[in-house]
Backbone as XML, in Angstrom:
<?xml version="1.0"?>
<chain id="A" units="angstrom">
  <residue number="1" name="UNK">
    <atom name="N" x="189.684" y="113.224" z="2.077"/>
    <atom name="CA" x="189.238" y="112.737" z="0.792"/>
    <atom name="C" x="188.284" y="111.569" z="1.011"/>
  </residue>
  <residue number="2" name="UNK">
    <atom name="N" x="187.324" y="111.589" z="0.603"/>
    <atom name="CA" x="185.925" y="110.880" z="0.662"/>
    <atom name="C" x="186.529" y="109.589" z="-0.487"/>
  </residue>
  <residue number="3" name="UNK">
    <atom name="N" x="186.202" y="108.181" z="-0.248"/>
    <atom name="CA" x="186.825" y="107.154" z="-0.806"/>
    <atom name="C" x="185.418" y="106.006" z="-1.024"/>
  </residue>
  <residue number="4" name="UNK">
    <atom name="N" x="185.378" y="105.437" z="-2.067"/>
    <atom name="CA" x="184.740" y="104.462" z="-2.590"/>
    <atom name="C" x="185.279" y="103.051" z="-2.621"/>
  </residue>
  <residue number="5" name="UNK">
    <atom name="N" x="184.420" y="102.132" z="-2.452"/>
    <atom name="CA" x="185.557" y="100.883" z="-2.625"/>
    <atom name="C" x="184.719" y="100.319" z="-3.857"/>
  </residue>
  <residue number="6" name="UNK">
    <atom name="N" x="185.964" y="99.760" z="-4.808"/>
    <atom name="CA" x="185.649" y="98.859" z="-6.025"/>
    <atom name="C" x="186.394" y="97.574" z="-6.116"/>
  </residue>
  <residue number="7" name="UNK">
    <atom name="N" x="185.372" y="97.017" z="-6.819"/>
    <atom name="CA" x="186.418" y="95.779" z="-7.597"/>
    <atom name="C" x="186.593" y="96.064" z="-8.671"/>
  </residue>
  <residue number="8" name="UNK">
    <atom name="N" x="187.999" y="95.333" z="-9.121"/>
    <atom name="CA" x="188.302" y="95.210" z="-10.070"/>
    <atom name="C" x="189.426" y="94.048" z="-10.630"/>
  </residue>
  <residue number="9" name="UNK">
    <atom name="N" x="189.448" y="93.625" z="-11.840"/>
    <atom name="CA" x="190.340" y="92.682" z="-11.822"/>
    <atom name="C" x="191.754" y="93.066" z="-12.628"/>
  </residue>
  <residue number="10" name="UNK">
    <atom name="N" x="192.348" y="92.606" z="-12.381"/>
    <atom name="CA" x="193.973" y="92.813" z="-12.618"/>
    <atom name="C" x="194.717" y="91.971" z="-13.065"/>
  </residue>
  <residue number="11" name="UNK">
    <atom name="N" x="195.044" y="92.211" z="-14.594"/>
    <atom name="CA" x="196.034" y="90.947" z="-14.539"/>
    <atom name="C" x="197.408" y="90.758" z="-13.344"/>
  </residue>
  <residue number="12" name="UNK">
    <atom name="N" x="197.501" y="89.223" z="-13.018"/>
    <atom name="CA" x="198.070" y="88.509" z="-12.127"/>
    <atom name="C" x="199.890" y="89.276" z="-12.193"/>
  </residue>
  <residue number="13" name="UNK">
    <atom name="N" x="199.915" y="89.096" z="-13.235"/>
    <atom name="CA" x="201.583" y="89.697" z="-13.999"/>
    <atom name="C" x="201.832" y="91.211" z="-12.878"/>
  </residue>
  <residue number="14" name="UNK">
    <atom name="N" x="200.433" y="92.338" z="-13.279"/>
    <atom name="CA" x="200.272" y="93.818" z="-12.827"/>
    <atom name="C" x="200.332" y="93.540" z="-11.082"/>
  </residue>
  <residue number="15" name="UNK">
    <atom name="N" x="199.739" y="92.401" z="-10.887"/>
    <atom name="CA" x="199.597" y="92.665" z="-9.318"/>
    <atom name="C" x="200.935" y="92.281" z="-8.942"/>
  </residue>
  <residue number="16" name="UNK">
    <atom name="N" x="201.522" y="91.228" z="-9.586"/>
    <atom name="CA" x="202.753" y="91.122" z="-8.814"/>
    <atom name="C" x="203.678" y="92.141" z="-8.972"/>
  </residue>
  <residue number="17" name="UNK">
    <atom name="N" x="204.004" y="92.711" z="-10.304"/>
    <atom name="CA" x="204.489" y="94.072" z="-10.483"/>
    <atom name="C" x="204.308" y="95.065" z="-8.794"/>
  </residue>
  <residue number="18" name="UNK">
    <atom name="N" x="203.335" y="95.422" z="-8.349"/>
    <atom name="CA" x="202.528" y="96.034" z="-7.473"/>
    <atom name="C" x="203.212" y="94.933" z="-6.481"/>
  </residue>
  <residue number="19" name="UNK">
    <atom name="N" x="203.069" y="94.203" z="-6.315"/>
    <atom name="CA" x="203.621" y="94.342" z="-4.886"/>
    <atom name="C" x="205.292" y="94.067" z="-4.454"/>
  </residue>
  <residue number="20" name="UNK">
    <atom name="N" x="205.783" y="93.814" z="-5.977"/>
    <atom name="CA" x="207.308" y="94.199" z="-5.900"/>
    <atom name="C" x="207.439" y="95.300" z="-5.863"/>
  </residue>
  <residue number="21" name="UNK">
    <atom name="N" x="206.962" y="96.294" z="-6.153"/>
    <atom name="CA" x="206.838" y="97.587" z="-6.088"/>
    <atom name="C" x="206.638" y="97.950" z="-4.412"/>
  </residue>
  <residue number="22" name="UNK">
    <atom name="N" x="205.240" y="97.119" z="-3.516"/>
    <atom name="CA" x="205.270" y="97.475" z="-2.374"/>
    <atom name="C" x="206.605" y="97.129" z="-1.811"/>
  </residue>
  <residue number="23" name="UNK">
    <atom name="N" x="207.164" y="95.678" z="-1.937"/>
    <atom name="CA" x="208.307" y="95.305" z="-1.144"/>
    <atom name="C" x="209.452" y="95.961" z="-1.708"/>
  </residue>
  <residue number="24" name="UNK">
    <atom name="N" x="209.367" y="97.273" z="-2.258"/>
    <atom name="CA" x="211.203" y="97.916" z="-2.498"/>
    <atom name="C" x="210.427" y="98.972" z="-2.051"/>
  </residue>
  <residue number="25" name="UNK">
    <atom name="N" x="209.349" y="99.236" z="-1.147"/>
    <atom name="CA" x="209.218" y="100.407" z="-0.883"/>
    <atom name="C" x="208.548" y="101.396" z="-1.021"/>
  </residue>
  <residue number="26" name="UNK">
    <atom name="N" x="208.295" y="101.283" z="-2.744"/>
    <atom name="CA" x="207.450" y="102.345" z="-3.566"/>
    <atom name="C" x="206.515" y="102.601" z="-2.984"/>
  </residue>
  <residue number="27" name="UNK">
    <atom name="N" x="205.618" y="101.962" z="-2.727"/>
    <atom name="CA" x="204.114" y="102.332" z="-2.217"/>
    <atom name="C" x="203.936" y="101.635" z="-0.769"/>
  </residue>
  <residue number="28" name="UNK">
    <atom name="N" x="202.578" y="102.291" z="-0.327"/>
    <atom name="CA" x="202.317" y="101.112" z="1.356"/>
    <atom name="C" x="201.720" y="100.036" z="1.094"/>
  </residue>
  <residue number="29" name="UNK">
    <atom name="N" x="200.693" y="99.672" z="0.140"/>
    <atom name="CA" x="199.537" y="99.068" z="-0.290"/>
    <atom name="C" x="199.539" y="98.779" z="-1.715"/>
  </residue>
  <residue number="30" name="UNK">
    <atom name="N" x="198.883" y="98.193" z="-1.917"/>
    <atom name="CA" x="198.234" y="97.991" z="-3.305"/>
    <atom name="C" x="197.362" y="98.779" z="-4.176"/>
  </residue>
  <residue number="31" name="UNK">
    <atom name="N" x="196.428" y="99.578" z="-2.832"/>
    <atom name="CA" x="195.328" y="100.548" z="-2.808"/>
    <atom name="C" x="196.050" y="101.719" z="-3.357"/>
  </residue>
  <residue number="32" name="UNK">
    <atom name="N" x="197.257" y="101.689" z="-2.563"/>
    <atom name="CA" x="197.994" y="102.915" z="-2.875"/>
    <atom name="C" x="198.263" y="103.450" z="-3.985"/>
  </residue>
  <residue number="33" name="UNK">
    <atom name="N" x="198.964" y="102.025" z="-4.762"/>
    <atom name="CA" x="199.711" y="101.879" z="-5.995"/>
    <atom name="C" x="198.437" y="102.171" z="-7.486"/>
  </residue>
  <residue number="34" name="UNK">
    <atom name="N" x="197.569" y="101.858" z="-6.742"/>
    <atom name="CA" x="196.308" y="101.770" z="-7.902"/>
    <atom name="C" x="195.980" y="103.135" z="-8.112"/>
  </residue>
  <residue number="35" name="UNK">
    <atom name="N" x="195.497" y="103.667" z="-6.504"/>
    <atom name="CA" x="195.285" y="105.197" z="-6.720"/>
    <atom name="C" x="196.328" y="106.500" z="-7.513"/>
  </residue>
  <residue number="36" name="UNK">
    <atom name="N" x="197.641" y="105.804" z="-7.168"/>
    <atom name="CA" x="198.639" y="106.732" z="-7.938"/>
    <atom name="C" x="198.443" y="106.739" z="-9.516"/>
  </residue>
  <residue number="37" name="UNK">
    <atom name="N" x="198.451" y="105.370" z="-9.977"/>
    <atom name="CA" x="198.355" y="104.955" z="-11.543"/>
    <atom name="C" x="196.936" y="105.541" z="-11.619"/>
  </residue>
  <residue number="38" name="UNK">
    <atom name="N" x="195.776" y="105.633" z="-11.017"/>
    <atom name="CA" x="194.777" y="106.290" z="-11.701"/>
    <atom name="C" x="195.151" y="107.609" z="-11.930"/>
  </residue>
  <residue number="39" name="UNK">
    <atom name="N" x="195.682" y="108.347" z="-10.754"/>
    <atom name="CA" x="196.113" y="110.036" z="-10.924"/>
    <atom name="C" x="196.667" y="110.329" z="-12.006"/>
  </residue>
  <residue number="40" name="UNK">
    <atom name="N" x="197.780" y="109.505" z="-12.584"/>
    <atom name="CA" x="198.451" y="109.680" z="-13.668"/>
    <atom name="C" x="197.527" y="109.382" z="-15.124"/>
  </residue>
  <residue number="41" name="UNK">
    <atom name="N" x="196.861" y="108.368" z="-15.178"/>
    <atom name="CA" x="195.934" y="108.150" z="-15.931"/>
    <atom name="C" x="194.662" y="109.240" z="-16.116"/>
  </residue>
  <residue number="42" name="UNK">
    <atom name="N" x="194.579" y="110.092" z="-15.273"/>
    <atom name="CA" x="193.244" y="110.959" z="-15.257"/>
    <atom name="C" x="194.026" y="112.366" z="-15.588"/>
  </residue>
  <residue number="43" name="UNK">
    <atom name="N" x="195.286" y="112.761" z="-14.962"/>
    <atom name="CA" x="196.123" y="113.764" z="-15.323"/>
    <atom name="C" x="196.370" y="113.411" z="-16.980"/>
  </residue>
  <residue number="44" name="UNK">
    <atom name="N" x="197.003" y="112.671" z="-17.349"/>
    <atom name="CA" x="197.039" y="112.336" z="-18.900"/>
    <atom name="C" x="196.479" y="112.386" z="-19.627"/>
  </residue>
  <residue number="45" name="UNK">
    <atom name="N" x="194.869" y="111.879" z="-18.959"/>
    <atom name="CA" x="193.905" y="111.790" z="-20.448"/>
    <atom name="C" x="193.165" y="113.103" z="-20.292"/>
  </residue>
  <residue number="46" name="UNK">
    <atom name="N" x="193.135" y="113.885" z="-19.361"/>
    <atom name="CA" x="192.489" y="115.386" z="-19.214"/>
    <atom name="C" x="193.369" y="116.384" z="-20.283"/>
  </residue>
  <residue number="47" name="UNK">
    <atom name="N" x="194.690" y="115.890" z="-20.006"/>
    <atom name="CA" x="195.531" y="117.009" z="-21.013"/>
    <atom name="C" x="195.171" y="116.529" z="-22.667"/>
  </residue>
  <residue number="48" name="UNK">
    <atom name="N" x="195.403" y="114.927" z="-22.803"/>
    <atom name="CA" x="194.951" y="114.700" z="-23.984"/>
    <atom name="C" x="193.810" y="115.027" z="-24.700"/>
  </residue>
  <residue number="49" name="UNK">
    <atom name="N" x="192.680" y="115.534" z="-23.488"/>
    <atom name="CA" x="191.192" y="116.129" z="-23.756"/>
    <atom name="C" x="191.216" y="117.606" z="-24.655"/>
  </residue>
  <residue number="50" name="UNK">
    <atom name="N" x="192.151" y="118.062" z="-23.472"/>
    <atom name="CA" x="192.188" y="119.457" z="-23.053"/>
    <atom name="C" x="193.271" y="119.896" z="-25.067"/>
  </residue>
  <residue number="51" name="UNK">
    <atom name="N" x="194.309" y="119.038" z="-25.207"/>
    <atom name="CA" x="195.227" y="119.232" z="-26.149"/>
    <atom name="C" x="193.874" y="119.190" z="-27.628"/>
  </residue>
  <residue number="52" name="UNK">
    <atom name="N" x="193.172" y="118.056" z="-27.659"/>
    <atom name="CA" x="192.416" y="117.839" z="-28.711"/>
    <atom name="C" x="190.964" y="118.903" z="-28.727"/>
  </residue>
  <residue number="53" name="UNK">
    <atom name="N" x="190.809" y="119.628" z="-27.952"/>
    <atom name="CA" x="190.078" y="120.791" z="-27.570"/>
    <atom name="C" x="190.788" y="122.158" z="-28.158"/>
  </residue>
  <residue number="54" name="UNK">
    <atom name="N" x="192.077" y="121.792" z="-28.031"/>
    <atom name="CA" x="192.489" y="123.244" z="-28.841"/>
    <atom name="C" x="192.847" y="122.605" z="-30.335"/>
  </residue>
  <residue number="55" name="UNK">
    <atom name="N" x="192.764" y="121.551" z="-30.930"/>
    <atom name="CA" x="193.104" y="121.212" z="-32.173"/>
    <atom name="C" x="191.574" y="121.884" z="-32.917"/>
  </residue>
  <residue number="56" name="UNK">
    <atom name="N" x="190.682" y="121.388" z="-32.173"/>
    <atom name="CA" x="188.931" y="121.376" z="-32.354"/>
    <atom name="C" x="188.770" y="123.171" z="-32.839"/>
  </residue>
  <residue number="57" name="UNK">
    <atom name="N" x="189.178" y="123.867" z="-31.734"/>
    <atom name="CA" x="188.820" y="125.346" z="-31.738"/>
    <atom name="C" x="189.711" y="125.691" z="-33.016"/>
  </residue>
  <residue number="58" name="UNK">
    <atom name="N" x="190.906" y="125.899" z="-32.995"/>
    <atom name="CA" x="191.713" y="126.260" z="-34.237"/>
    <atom name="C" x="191.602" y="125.814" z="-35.565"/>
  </residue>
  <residue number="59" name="UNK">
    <atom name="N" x="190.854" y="124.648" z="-35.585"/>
    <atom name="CA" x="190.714" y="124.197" z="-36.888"/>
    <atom name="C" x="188.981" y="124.625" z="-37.526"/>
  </residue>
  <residue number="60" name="UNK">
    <atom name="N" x="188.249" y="125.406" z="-36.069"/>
    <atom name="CA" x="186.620" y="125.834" z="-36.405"/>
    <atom name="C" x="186.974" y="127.831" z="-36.696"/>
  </residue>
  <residue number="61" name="UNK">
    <atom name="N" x="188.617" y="127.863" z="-35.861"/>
    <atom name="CA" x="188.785" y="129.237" z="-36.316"/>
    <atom name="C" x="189.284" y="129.322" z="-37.864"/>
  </residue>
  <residue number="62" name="UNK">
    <atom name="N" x="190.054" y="128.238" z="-38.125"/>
    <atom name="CA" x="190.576" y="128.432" z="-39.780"/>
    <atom name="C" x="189.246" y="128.106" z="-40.879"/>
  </residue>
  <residue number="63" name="UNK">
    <atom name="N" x="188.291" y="127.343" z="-40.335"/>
    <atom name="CA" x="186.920" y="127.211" z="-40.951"/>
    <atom name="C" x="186.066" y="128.609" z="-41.350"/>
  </residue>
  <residue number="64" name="UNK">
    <atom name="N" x="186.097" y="129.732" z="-40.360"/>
    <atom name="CA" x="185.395" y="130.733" z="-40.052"/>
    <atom name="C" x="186.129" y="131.496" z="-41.267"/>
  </residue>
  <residue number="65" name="UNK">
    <atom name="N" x="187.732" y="131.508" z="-40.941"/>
    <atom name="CA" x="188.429" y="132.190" z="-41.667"/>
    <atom name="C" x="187.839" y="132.192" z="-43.213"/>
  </residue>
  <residue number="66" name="UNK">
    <atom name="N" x="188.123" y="130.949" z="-43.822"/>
    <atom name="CA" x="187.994" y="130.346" z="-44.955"/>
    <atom name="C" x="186.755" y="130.915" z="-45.514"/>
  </residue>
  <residue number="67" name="UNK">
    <atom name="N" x="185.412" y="130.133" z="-44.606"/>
    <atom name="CA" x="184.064" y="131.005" z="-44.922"/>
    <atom name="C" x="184.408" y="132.846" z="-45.235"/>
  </residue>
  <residue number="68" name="UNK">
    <atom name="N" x="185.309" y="133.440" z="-44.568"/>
    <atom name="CA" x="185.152" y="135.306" z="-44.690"/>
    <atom name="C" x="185.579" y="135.162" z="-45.946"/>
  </residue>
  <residue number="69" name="UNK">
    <atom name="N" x="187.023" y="134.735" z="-46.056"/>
    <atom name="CA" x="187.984" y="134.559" z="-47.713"/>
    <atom name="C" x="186.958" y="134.185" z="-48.804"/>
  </residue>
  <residue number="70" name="UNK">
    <atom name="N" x="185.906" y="133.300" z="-48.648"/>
    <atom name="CA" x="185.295" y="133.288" z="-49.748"/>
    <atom name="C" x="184.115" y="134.436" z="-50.017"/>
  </residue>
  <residue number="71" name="UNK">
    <atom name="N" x="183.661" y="135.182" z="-48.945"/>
    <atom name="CA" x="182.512" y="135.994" z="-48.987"/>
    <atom name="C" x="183.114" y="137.028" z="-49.740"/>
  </residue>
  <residue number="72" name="UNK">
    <atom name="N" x="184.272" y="137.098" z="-49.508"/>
    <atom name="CA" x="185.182" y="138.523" z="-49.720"/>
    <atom name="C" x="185.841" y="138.314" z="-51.777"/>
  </residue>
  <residue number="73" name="UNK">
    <atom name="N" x="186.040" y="136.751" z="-51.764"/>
    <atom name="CA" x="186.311" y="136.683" z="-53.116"/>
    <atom name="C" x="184.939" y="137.066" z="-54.118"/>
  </residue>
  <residue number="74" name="UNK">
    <atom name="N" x="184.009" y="136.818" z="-53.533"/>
    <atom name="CA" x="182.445" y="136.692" z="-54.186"/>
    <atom name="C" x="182.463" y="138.162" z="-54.608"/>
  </residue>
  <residue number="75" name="UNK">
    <atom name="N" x="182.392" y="139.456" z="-53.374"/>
    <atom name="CA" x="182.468" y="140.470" z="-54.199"/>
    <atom name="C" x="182.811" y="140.961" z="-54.648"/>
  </residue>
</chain>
């Protein structure tokens, strides 16, 4: 896996979180801990994409619908 380095800032509270987290174990790094919380963050908001993508389609299929129901009342 091909890797970038960034900054970024963190509240002080999150980092210590993170490295109580390293010292019981959870993670090796800090790097680590960040990359996991992004995975989860990018897994989450893809489904939240993906969920509001089928709200989008079903509500342009009940649109379509609606448009036939009225062509059909007309004649």
């Amino acid at each position: 896996m091909e890797t970038e380095k960034i900054t970024v800032r963190i509240p002080v509270d999150q980092v210590q979180a993170i490295d109580t987290f390293i010292k019981l174990g959870e993670f090796a790094s800090r790097s680590e801990a960040i990359r996991r919380a992004l995975s989860i963050l990018i897994e989450e908001t893809t489904d939240k994409v993906y969920g509001k993508l089928e709200i989008i389609k079903k509500v342009q299929e009940l649109q379509a619908l609606t448009e036939e129901i009225e062509k059909l009342k007309k004649k």
